[in-house]
Structure formats: C-alpha cells, structure tokens
Backbone as CSV, one residue per row, in Angstrom:
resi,resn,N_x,N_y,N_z,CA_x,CA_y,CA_z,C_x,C_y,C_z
1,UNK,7.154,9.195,-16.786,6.026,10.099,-16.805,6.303,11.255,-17.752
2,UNK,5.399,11.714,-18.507,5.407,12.092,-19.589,5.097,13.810,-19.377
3,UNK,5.495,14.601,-19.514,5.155,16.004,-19.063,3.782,16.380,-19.993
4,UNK,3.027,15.977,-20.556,2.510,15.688,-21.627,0.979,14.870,-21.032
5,UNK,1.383,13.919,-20.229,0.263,13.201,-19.199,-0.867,13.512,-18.435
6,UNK,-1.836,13.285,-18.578,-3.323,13.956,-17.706,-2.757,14.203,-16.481
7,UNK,-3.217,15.519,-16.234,-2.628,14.887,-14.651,-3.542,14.383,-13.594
8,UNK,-4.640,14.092,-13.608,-6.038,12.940,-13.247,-5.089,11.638,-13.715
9,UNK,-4.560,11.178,-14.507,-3.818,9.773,-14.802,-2.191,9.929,-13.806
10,UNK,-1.792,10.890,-13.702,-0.732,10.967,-12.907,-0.978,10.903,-11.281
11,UNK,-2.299,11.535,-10.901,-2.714,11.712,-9.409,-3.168,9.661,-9.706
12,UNK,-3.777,9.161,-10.379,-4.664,8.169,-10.139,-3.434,6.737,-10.495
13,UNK,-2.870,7.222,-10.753,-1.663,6.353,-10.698,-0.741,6.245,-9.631
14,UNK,-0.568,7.113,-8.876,0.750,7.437,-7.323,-1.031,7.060,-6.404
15,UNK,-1.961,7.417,-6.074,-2.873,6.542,-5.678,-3.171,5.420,-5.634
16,UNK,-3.045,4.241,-6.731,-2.937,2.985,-6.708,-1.908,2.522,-6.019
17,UNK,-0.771,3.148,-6.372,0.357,2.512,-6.103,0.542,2.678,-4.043
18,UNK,-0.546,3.435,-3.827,-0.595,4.068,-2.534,-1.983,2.475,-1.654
19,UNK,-2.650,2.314,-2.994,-3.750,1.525,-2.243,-3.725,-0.159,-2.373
20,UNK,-2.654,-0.122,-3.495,-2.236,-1.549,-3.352,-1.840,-2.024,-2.239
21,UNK,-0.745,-2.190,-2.111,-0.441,-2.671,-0.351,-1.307,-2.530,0.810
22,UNK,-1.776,-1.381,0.733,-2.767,-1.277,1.860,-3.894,-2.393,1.502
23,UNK,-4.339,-2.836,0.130,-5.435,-3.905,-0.124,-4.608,-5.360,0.031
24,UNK,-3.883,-5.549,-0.470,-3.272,-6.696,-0.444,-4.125,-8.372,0.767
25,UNK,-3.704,-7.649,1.859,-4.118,-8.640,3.071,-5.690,-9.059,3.174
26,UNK,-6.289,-7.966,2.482,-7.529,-7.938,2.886,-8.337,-9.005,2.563
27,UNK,-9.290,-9.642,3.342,-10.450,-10.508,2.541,-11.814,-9.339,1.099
28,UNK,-12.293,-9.724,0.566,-12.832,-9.150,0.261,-14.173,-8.583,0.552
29,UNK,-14.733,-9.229,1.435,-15.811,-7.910,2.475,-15.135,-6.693,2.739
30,UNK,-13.919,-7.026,3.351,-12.982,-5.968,4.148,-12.689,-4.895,2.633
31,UNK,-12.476,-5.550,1.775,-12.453,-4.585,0.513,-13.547,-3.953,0.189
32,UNK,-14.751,-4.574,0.298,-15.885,-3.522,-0.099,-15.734,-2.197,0.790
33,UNK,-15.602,-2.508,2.235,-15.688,-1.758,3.465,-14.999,-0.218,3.028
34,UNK,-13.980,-1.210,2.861,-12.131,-0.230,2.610,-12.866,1.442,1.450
35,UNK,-13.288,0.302,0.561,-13.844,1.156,-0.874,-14.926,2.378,-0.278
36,UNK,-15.635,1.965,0.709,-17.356,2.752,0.880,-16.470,3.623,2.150
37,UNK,-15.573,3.368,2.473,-15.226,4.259,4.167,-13.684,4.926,3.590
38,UNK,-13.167,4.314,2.943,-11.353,4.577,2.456,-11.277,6.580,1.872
39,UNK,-10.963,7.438,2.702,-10.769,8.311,1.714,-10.168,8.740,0.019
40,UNK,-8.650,7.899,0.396,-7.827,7.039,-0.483,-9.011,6.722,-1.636
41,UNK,-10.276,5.928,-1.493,-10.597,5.213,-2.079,-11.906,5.790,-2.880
42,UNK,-11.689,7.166,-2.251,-12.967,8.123,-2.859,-12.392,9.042,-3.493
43,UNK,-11.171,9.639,-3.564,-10.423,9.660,-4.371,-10.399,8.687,-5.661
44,UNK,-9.676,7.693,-5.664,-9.484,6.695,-6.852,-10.913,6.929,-7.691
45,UNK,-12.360,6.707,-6.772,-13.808,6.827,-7.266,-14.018,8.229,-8.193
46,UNK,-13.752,8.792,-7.613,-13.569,10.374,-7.913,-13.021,10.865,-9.660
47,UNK,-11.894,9.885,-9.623,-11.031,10.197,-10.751,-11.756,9.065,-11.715
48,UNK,-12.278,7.918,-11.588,-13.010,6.984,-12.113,-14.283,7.300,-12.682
49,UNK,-14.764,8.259,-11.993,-16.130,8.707,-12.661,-15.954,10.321,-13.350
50,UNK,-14.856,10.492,-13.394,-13.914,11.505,-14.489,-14.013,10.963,-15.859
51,UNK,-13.078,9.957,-15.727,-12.634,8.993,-16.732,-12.824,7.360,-16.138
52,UNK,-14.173,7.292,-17.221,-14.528,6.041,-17.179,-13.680,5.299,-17.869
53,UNK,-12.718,5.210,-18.356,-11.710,4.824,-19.583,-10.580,4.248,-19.167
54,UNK,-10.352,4.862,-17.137,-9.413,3.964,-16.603,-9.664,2.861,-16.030
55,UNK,-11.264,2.711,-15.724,-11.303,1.699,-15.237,-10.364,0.292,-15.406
56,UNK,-10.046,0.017,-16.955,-9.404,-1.411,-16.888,-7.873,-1.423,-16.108
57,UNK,-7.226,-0.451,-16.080,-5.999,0.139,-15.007,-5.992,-0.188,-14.156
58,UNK,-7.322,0.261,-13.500,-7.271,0.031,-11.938,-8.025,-1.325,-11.452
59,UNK,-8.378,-1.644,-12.467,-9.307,-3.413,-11.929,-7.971,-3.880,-12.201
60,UNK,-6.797,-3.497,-12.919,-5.624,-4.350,-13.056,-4.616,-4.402,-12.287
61,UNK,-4.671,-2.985,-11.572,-3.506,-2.578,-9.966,-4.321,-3.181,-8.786
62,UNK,-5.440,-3.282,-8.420,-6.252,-3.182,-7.180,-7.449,-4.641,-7.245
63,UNK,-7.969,-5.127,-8.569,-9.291,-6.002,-8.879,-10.353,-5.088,-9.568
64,UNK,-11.533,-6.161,-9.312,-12.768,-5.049,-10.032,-13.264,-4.996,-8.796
65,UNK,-12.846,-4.182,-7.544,-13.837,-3.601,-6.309,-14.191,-2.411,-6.656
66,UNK,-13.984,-1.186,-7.276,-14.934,-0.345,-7.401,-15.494,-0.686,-8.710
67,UNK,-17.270,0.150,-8.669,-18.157,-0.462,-9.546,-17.585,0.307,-11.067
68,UNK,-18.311,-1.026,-11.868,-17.734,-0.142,-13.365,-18.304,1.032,-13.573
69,UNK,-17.687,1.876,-14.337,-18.753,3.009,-14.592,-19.715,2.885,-15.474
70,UNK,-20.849,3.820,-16.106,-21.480,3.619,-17.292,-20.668,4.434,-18.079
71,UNK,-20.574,3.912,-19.489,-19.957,4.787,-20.547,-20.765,5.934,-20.949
C-alpha cells in the first residue's frame, strides 16, 4: 500500500477482503439480500458510486452483485 493511494481505494479494499468470506457460502438470492440489508455492503455501494471506476475490482473480489454504475 502505497502512502500515495486514495484512501476510498484503501477503505474499499480491507472491505472486500472483509466481505469475501462472509459471501463465499452464499446462494445467490442470499447475495442479493446480503447487498440490500449488509451494512458492510452499503459501504462497498457507497464507495462504488464515488468511483464508478472500481467497479471491475470488486465484480473481481466479490462477482457482479452490486449494480454497475452509470459512467
């Protein structure tokens, strides 16, 4: 980590790494659920509609369960 680094890319990164495992087991209904109720997961949303630019990051740690953004 780069002292130099967004720190929106530093929070949204120790977040994934926080919501992976917790997604892992899940079916994917249970993932939509997780996404619309997850604080965790309104967070991640949060920083996503910051920067629409991470999206491909996090469809790559987690899937594409939260929606894309518009550019």
């Amino acid at each position: 980590m780069s002292q130099n680094e967004d720190p929106d890319h530093l929070q949204l990164t120790s977040l994934l790494q926080q919501a992976k495992p917790l997604m892992e087991p899940m079916f994917p209904d249970q993932r939509k659920k997780w996404v619309a109720d997850s604080p965790l997961a309104q967070e991640i949303s949060a920083i996503l509609a910051k920067h629409p630019e991470y999206y491909d990051e996090i469809s790559a740690h987690v899937g594409s369960i939260f929606p894309k953004p518009k550019s």
